[in-house]
N, C-alpha and C positions, 0 to 999 in steps of 0.2 A: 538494586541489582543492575548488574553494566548491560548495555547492549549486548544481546547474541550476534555473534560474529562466526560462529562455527559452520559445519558442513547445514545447508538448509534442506538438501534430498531426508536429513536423519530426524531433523525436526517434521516433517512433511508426512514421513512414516509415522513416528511415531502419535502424530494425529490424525491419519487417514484421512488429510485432507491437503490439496496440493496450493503452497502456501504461496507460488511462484503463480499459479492462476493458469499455467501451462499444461500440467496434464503429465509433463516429463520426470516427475520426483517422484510419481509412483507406478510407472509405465513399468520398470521392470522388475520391482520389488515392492507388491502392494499390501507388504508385510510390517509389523513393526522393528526397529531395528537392534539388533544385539543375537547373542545367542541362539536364544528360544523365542526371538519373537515372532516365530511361525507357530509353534506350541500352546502360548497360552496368551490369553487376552484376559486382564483381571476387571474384574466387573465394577463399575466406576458409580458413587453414590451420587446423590443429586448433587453437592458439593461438588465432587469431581469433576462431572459435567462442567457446571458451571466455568468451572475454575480451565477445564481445557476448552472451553470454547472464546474465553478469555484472552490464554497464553495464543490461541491459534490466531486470530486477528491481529493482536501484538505483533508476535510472528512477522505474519503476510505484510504489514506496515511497518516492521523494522523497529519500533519504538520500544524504548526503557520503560520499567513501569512505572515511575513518576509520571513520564513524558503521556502516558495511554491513562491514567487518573487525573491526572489535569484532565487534558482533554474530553474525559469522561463530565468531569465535574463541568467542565464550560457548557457540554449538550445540556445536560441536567438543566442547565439553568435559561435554555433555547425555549421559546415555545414550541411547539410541536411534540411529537414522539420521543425521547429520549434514545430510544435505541437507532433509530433514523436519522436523529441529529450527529449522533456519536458517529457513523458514517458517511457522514456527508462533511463532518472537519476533517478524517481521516480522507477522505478525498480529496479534499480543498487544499490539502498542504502540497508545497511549490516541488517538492521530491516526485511526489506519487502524480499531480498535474506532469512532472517534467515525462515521467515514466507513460502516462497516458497518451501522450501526445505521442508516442512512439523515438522521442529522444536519448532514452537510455534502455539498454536492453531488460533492465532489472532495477527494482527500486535502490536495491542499495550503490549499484552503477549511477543510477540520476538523484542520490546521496550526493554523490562523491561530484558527478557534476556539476551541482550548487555549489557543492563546501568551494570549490575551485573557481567561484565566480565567472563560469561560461555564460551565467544566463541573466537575461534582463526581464524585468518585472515592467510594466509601462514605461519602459525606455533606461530604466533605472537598477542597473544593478545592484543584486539581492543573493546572502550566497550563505543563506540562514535555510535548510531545509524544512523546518518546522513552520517555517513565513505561509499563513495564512491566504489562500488565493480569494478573490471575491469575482461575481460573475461581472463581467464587461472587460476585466485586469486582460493586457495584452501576454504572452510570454515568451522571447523571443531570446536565440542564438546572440551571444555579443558575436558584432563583426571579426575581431582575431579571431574568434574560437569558428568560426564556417567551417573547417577543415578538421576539426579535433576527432584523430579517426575514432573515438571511441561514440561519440556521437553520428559519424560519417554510417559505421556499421550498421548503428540499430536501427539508422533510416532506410538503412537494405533489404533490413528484416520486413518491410512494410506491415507493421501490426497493426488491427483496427483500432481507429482511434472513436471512443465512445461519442452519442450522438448528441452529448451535453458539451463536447471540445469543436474546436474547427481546428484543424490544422493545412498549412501552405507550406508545400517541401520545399517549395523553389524557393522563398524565404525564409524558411524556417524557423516561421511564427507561427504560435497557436495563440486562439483565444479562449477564454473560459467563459461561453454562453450561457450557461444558465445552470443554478441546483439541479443536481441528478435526481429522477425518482426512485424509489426503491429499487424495481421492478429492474435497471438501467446496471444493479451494483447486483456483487456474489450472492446467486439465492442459496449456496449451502451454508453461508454464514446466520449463527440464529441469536441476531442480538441483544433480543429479550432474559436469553440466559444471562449474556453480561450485565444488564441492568438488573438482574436478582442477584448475581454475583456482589455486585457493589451494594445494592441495597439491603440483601441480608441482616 
């Protein structure tokens, strides 16, 4: 299956859960979307669960299902928790770091800022969104791109940058200090369903 590229407020609905992490894709319609989906909500078997709590993290990280089964498969094979691990690579990639950092306004915005190679990995531009971050990795603005108002913007926005990032606007570099703990990432996301999902 390709990437979803469609409206994301309609995916957000349709899992009651806001997949932007902002609060704004179901502020004024905390309804399902279509028709009747103020009417009826159909009753979802354990399967189902599963499976949309699955689709909803996908979602929120942008990735294809190949892309979200790999990545599953690499946690799987982490020591630790499997469903902790599978969040903390889906962290670790250079899109959703770039997004953290408060560089793009939107994951699939600091997509797109990668694919366009604005950004530097330890001095080294990298313009692979899926490029794995590790803690100590600097990640920094190339010097042409200072000015690229689409990153100018989202630094306006001043969003919190989480307590496992450092970021310096005056240079506009972050660093990746360390693994996040749970506690630190979205507590409505319940990723034990997706590890019964996959291991069913």
């Amino acid at each position: 299956m390709a990437r979803y590229i469609g409206p994301r407020y309609k995916k957000s609905r349709r899992y009651e859960f806001s997949t932007l992490e902002n609060g704004k894709d179901l502020a004024r319609r905390p309804y399902a979307p279509g028709q009747h989906g103020q009417d009826r909500r159909k009753k979802l078997s354990e399967y189902g669960i599963q499976l949309q709590e699955k689709q909803k993290v996908r979602t929120m990280y942008g990735l294809n299902e190949k892309q979200f089964h790999k990545t599953f498969d690499r946690a799987s094979k982490m020591q630790g928790i499997t469903g902790e691990n599978l969040l903390v690579l889906l962290e670790s990639r250079l899109d959703n770091i770039v997004y953290r950092l408060g560089m793009a306004r939107t994951r699939r915005s600091a997509r797109q800022i990668v694919n366009h190679g604005h950004i530097l990995v330890n001095g080294q531009k990298v313009n692979i969104p899926s490029y794995t971050t590790k803690p100590g990795d600097v990640i920094s603005v190339k010097e042409t791109s200072m000015n690229h108002p689409a990153i100018k913007d989202a630094l306006e926005l001043n969003l919190n940058v989480p307590a496992f990032l450092e970021m310096d606007k005056n240079t506009l570099t972050g660093k990746y200090v360390r693994i996040p703990d749970r506690t630190e990432l979205n507590s409505e996301i319940q990723e034990q369903l997706i590890v019964e999902f996959y291991n069913r």
